[in-house]
Legacy VTK file of the C-alpha trace (Angstrom):
# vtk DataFile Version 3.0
C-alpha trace
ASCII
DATASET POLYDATA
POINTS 104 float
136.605 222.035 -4.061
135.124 222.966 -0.963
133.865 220.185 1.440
131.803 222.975 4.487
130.087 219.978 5.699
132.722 217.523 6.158
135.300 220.464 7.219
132.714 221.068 10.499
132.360 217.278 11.291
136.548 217.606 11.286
136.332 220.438 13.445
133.698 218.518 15.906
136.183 215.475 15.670
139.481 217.495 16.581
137.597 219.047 19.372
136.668 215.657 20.737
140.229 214.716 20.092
141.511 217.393 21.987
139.062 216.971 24.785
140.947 213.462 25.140
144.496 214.479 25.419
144.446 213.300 21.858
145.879 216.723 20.585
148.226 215.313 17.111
144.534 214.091 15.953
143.155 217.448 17.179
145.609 219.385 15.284
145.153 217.277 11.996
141.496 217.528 11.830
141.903 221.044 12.484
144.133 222.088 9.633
142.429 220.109 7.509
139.182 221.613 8.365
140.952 224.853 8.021
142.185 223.330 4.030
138.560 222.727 3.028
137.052 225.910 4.311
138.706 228.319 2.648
136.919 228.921 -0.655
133.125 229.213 0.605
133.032 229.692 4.247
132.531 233.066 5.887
135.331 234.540 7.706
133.503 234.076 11.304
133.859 230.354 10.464
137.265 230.331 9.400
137.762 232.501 12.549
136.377 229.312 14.533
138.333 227.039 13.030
141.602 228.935 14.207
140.793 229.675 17.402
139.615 226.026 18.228
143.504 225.341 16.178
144.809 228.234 18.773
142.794 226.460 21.893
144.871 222.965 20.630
147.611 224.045 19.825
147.811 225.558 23.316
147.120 222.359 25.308
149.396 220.271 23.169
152.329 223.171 24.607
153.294 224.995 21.045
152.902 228.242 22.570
154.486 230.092 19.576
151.773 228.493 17.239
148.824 229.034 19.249
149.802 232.843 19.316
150.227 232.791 15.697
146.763 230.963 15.209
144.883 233.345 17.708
146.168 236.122 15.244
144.678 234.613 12.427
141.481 233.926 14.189
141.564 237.727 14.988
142.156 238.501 11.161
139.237 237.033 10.170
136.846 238.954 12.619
135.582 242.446 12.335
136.289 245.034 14.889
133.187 247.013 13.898
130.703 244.086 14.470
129.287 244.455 17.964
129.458 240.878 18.608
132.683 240.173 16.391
133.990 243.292 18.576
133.440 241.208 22.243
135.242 238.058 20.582
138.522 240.027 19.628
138.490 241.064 23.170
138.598 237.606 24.703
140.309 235.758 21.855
143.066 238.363 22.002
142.916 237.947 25.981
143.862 234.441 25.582
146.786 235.090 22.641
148.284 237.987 24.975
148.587 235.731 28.312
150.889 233.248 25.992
152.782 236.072 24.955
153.499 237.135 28.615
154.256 233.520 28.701
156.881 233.442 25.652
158.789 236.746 27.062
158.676 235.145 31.066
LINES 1 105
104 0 1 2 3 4 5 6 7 8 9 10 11 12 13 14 15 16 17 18 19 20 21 22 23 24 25 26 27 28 29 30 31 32 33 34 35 36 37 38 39 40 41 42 43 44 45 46 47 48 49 50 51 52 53 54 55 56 57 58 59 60 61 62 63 64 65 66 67 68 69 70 71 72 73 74 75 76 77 78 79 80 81 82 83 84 85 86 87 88 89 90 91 92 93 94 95 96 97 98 99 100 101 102 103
């Protein structure tokens, strides 16, 4: 069953987390956020909900993961949305810096 409302107070709460070093919370409320979103939400949400994972994941130091979340976030986006188009650009910007990172 899907729980929307309760996945974007998790979401709020892991960014909080996160904002206080607190990233194994972060992470938690994140993929469980991620758990409860996935039979009603629309794919710009779910696209949130990785990228905040990504931006975690990324400050906790699992480099590898954070790529792998970015790509989902991308997934979830369309290219041929003019505003969906802008976020691609910047959320792949961040996922290609930890891949220069990963190959350094």
């Amino acid at each position: 069953m899907c729980k929307l409302g309760k996945a974007w107070d998790l979401n709020r709460e892991g960014m909080q987390a996160c904002n206080k070093g607190e990233f194994g919370k972060a992470e938690n409320n994140l993929r469980a956020a991620i758990e409860m979103s996935q039979c009603k939400s629309k794919k710009i949400h779910r696209a949130t909900l990785h990228n905040n994972l990504a931006v975690v994941l990324q400050m906790a130091g699992k480099v590898e993961e954070a790529v792998y979340a970015y790509d989902l976030a991308i997934g979830f986006l369309n290219a041929g949305h003019k505003g969906q188009a802008a976020l691609i650009e910047r959320i792949a910007s961040k996922r290609d810096e930890l891949k220069l990172k990963l190959a350094a």
